[in-house]
C-alpha positions in Angstrom: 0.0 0.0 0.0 1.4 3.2 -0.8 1.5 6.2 1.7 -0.9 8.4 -1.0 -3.2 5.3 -0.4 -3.3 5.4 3.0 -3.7 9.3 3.3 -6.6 9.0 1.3 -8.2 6.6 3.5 -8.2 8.9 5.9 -9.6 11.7 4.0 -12.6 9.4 2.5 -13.8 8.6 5.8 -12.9 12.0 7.7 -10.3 10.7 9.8 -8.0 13.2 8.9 -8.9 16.5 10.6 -7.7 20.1 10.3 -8.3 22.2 13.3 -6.2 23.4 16.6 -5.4 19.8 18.3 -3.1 18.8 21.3 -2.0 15.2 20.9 -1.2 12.5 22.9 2.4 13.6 23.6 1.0 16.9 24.9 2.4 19.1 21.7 -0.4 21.5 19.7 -1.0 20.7 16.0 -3.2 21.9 12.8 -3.4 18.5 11.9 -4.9 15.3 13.7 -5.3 11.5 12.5 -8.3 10.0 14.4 -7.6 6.7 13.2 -10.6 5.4 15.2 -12.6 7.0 12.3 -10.7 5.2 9.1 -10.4 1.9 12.1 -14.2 2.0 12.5 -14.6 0.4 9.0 -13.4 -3.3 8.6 -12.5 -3.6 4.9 -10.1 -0.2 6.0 -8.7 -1.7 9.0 -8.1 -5.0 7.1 -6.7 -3.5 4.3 -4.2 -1.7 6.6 -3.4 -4.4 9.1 -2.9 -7.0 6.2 -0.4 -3.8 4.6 1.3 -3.6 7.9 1.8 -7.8 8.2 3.1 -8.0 5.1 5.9 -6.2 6.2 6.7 -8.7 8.8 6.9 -12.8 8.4 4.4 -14.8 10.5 7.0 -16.8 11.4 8.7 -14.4 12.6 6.2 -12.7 14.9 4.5 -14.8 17.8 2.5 -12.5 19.1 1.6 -8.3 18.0 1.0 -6.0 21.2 -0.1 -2.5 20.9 -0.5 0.3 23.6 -4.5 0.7 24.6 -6.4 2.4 23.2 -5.4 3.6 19.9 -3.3 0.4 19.0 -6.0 -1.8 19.7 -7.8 -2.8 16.5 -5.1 -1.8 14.2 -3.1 -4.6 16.4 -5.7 -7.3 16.2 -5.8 -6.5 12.9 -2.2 -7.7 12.1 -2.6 -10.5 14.3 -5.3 -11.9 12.6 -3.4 -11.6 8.6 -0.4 -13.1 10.5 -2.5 -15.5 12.5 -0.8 -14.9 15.7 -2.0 -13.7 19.3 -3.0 -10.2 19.7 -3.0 -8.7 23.7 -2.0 -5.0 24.5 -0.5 -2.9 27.2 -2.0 0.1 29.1 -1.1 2.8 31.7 -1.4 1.4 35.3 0.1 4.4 37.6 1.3 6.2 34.7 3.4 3.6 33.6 2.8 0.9 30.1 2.1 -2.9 31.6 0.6 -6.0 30.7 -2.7 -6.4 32.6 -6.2 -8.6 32.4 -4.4 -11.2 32.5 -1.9 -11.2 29.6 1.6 -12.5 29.7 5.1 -12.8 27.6 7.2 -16.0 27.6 10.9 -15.5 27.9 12.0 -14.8 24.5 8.7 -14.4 22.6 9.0 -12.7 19.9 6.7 -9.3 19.4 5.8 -6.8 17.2 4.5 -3.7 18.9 2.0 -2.3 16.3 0.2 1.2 16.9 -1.7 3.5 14.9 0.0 7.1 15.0 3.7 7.4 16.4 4.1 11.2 16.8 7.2 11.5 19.6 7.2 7.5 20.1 6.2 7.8 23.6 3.6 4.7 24.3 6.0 3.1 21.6 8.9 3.0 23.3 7.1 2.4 27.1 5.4 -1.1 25.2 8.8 -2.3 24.2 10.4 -1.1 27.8 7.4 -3.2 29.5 7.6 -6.7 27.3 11.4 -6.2 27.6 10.8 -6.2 31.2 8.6 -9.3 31.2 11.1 -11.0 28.8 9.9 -10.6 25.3 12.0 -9.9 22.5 10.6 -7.1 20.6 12.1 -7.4 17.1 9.9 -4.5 15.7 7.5 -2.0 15.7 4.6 -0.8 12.7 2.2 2.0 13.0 -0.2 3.2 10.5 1.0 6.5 10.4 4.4 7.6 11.3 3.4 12.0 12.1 7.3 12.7 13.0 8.8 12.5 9.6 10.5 9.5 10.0 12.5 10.9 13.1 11.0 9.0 16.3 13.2 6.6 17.9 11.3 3.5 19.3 14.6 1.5 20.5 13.7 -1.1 17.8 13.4 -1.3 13.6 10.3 0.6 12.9 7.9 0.7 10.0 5.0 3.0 9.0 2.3 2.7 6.1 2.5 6.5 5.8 5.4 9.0 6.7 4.3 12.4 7.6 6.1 15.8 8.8 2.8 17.2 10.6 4.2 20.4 12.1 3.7 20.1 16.5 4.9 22.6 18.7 4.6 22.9 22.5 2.2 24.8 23.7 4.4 28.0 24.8 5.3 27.8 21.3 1.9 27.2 19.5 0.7 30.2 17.3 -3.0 29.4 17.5 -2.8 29.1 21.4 -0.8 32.5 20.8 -4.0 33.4 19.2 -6.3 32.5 21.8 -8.1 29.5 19.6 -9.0 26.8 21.8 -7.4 23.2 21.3 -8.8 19.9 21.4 -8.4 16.8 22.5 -9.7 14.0 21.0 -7.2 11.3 21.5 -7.8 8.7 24.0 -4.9 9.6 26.7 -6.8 12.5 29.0 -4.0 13.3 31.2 
């Protein structure tokens, strides 16, 4: 799938929105993926999970974890092309963890799959907390990479769609400088 592709996924089913946003890393931008909106469909989310596993060998991968919320379904997604396990972390006192239950085997090897990487943030907490539990992460996917190619995750990364979305902090933000409210639509609140 190429990136033009994948942008205009988003477009056709208004996941791509223009506006005054602050994102999950806390930075303001004029641009925001809601890739719950392009996710909500099945043939989009399958046609995007089956372009992210394609990219990585089943046998390779045993199992794809993704950091709640936003990695969910795009995470499944892969799982189910690859035909693997599909479980996910999320924040327990501010910190990424396995919970409900799942667990890592010594040496298991994971994908960490997410749907925007902006700074990398719930990324690189994932593959600190399976590292930590004793997986082997050999890799991570998102949908959309928003940093231009410049996050770091720790591990080889891949992303259906590079972007250089312009974010600045909020002291530096011209529409806050403007007095235009922000908004928050991603899923992490704090």
């Amino acid at each position: 799938m190429r990136q033009e592709e994948v942008v205009e996924r988003f477009r056709r089913t208004g996941a791509l929105l223009e506006g005054h946003y602050v994102l999950t890393s806390g930075l303001h931008s004029t641009q925001y993926l809601q890739c719950a909106l392009v996710l909500q469909h099945p043939p989009e989310a399958e046609a995007l999970g089956r372009a992210i596993a394609e990219r990585f060998g089943a046998p390779e991968v045993e199992t794809v974890v993704a950091p709640a919320i936003g990695g969910i379904v795009i995470g499944w997604e892969v799982a189910r092309v690859l035909g693997v396990r599909s479980i996910w972390t999320e924040r327990e006192g501010g910190a990424m963890t396995l919970r409900r239950g799942f667990t890592v085997r010594p040496g298991e090897r994971v994908l960490v799959v997410e749907d925007v990487i902006t700074t990398g943030g719930s990324t690189r907490e994932t593959c600190d907390a399976l590292r930590a539990a004793g997986a082997l992460v050999i890799g991570a996917a998102s949908i959309i990479d928003r940093s231009g190619g410049r996050s770091d995750v720790g591990v080889p990364r891949v992303a259906l769609a590079t972007l250089d979305v312009p974010a600045s902090a909020p002291a530096d933000c011209p529409l806050c400088a403007e007095g235009i409210p922000a908004v928050k639509p991603g899923s992490r609140k704090q």
